[in-house]
C-alpha positions, 0 to 999 in steps of 0.5 A: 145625108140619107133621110127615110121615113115610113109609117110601119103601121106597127113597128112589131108588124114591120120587123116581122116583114124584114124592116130592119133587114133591109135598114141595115142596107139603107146607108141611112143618116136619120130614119123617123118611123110614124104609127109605132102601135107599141109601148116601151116595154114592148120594144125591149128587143135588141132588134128594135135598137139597131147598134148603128143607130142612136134610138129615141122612142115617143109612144101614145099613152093609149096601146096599141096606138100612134108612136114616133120614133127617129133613129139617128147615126150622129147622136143629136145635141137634144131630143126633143119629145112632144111640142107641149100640147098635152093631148096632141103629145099624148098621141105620140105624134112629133119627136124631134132630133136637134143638130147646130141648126139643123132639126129632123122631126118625125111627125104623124099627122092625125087621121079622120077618115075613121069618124066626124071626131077625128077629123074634128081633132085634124082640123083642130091639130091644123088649125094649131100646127100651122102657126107653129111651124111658122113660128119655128122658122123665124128662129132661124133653124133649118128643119126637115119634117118627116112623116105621114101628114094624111093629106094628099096635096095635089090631083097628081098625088092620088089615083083617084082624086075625083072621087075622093074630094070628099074624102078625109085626106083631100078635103077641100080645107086640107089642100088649101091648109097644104097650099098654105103650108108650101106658099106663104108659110114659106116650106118645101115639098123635097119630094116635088123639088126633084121628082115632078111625075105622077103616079108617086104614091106611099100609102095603098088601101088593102081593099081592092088590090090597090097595090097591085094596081097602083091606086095609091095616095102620097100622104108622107112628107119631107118638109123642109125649110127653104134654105134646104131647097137647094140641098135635095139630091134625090128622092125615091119611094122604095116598093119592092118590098112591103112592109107597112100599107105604107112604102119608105120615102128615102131622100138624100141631101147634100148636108154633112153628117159625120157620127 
């Protein structure tokens, strides 16, 4: 089973970029796509419904912000659109496709490096989510959680992690909030489970030619239930193209996944 998620910063941007022109290629089971930037009746375009797929859209109420969306070769038993928290769901931020008991969700964390009231709403979305998570797993499905959670966890997954630790993304509180998330409340960084090296980043800054000059940021997760450890094949940050400020992170599993 072939998972990618990329935050396409713009999914009308990344088409034009040749997104999915190079999807078609990807051999992909489930693709979740974060920061759709598009509404529903900007999306009509068949090249947005790719026929290999079963397509399912979740946009922000406000334009032009936010979406998740998730693609999905076998068509899911459900799907599921929000997590019942009005003004988190009014964002667009969580999408979720249910196969027997297995979930895939895209998920998009919310950003505060734009002011003191967004990483207000973070820290509250944190504060919640957490919790949540914790709750899912006593039902005793497998998850894998996609996304852009805005966060780096480690030193190892940014460039410049001294200088930015006090910085929205490697705060203090958030990588305790990580430690939280892959120690005690039981989850699994896929990424880290086949891939211990540094330098792995999925998100550049445009200022500075910090693609260039690899001076990057790993803030997109698969996040999976432990019962899934053992099932991670591969992961890897596809850069040779761009089609967002961030790269698709594609991850195999040794799960079946028949259409």
């Amino acid at each position: 089973m072939r998972v990618i998620t990329i935050n396409v910063n713009g999914i009308r941007a990344a088409a034009r970029k040749g997104f999915y022109h190079w999807l078609r290629r990807q051999k992909a089971d489930v693709v979740c796509l974060q920061e759709l930037k598009a509404q529903a009746d900007q999306i009509t375009d068949r090249q947005f419904w790719p026929p290999s797929f079963h397509c399912f859209y979740h946009p922000a109420e406000r334009k032009g912000y936010s979406g998740v969306g998730i693609y999905c070769r076998k068509e899911p038993d459900a799907v599921v659109q929000g997590i019942g928290w009005d003004w988190f769901d009014a964002e667009g931020r969580w999408i979720e496709a249910r196969y027997e008991n297995l979930s895939v969700i895209s998920l998009y964390m919310p950003s505060g490096s734009h002011s003191e009231e967004r990483q207000a709403i973070k820290f509250r979305v944190m504060k919640k989510l957490l919790p949540y998570l914790i709750e899912l797993r006593k039902g005793g499905r497998e998850y894998i959680i996609c996304g852009d959670w805005n966060i780096a966890h480690k030193a190892i997954d940014l460039k410049n992690w001294r200088s930015n630790q006090k910085n929205s993304g490697f705060l203090p509180e958030e990588r305790a909030w990580m430690d939280e998330l892959f120690g005690p409340a039981g989850f699994v960084d896929a990424f880290r489970v086949v891939n211990q090296e540094p330098d792995q980043y999925t998100w550049w800054s445009n200022r500075g030619r910090a693609w260039e000059k690899n001076v990057g940021w790993r803030i997109d997760y698969q996040v999976i239930t432990p019962g899934l450890k053992d099932k991670v094949l591969s992961a890897s940050i596809y850069k040779r193209k761009r089609f967002s400020d961030h790269a698709p992170l594609i991850m195999d599993y040794d799960i079946g996944m028949e259409s």
